[in-house]
C-alpha positions in Angstrom: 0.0 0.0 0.0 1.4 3.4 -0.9 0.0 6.4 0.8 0.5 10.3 -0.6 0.3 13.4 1.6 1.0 16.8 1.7 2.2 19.6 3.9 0.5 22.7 3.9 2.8 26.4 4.3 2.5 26.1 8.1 4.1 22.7 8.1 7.2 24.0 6.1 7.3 27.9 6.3 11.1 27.0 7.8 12.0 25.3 4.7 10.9 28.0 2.8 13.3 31.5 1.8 12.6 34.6 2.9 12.5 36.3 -0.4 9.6 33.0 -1.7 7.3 33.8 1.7 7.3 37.9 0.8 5.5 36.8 -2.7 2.1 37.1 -3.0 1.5 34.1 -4.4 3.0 32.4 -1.7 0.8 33.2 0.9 -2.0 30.3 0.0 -0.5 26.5 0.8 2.4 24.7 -1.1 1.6 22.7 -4.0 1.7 19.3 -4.3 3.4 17.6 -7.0 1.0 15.3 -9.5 2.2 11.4 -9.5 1.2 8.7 -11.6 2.5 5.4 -9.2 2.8 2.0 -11.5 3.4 -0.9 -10.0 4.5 -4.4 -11.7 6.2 -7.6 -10.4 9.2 -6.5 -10.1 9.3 -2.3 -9.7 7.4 0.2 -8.0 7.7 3.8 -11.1 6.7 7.1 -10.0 6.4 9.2 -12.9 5.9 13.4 -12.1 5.6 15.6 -14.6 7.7 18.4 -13.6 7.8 22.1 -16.7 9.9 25.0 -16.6 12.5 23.3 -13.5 16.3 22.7 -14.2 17.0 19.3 -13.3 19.3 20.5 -10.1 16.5 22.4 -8.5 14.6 19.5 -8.1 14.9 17.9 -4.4 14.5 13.8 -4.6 15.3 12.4 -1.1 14.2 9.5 1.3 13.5 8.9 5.3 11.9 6.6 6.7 10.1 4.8 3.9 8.7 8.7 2.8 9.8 9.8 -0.4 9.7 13.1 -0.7 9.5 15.3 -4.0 10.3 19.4 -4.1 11.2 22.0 -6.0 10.4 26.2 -6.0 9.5 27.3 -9.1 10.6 30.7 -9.6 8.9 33.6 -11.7 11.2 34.9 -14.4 13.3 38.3 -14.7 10.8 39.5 -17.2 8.3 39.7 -14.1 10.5 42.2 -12.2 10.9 44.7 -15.6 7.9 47.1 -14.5 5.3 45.0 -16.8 1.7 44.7 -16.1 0.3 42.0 -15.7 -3.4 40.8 -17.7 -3.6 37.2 -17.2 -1.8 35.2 -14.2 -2.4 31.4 -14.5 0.9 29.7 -14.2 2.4 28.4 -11.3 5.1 30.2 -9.2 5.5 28.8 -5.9 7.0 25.8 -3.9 5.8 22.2 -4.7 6.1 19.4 -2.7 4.4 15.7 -2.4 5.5 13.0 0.3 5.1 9.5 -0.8 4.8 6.6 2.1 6.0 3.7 0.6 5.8 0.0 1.5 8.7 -1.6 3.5 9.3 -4.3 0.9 11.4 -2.2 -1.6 14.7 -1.7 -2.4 15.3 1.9 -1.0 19.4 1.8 -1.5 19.3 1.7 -5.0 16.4 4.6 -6.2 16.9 5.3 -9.7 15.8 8.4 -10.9 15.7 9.8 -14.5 14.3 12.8 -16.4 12.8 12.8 -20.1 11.0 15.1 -21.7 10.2 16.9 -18.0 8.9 13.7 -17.2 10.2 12.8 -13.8 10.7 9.0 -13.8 11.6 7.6 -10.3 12.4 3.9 -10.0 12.3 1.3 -6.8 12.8 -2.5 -7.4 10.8 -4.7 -5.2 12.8 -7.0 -2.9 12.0 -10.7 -2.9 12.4 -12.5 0.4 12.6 -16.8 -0.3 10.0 -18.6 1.6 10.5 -20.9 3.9 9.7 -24.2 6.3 9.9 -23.9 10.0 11.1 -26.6 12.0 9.2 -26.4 15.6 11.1 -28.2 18.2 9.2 -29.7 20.6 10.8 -28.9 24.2 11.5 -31.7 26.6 11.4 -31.3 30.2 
C-alpha cells in the first residue's frame, strides 16, 4: 500500500526562503506535485511531470520509507521589468508531495531519470525466499 500526503505552508514555512514567503502568491498553501505510481512484479515507477525546472532544482530524497519530492518554481526576470500583468495562471511557488512507501522495496538503490520533463523515479521490489519452519518440541 502506498499512501500520498502533503504539507501545507505552516508545516514548512522553515524550509521556505525569505524572499519566496514575501511573494504574493506564496501566501496560500504549497503545492503538491502530481504522481502517476505504477506498480508491476518487479518495480514500483513514480512518474511526475515536472515544466519550466532545471534538473538541479529538483529535491529527490528519502526517510523513513517517505519519499519526498520538491522543487520552488521561480517567476522569471521579465516579471520584475515594471510590466503589467493581464492574465496570471501559471504556477510560481514551492511544490512538494511526500510519498509513504511499502517496506518491501529496495530503498538503497532509487533510480531516478528525467525525459522530456517527465520525472521518472524507480524502486525495485525486494523478494524474500519462503521458507519451512522446524518447531522443536521442548523436553522437560
Amino acid at each position: 500500500m502506498i499512501k500520498m500526503f502533503w504539507l501545507g505552508k505552516e508545516d514548512i514555512t522553515q524550509e521556505l526562503d525569505e524572499d519566496i514567503l514575501a511573494e504574493e502568491d506564496s501566501k496560500s498553501d504549497v503545492w503538491q506535485v502530481a504522481v502517476d505510481i505504477l506498480e508491476d512484479n518487479y518495480e514500483i515507477t513514480i512518474l511526475a511531470p515536472i515544466a519550466w525546472i532545471a534538473l538541479e532544482d529538483i529535491d529527490l530524497s528519502f526517510n523513513n520509507a517517505i519519499l519526498t519530492i520538491s522543487w520552488t518554481r521561480k517567476k522569471p526576470e521579465i516579471f520584475e521589468s515594471g510590466v503589467v500583468i493581464k492574465n496570471s495562471e501559471c504556477f510560481w511557488w514551492k511544490f512538494v508531495r511526500n510519498i509513504i512507501l511499502p517496506e518491501n522495496l529496495d530503498f538503497d538503490n532509487i533510480k531516478a531519470t528525467m525525459e522530456n520533463n517527465l520525472l521518472i523515479i524507480h524502486i525495485k521490489k525486494l523478494f524474500f525466499e519462503s521458507k519451512e519452519i522446524k518447531i522443536d518440541k521442548l523436553e522437560n
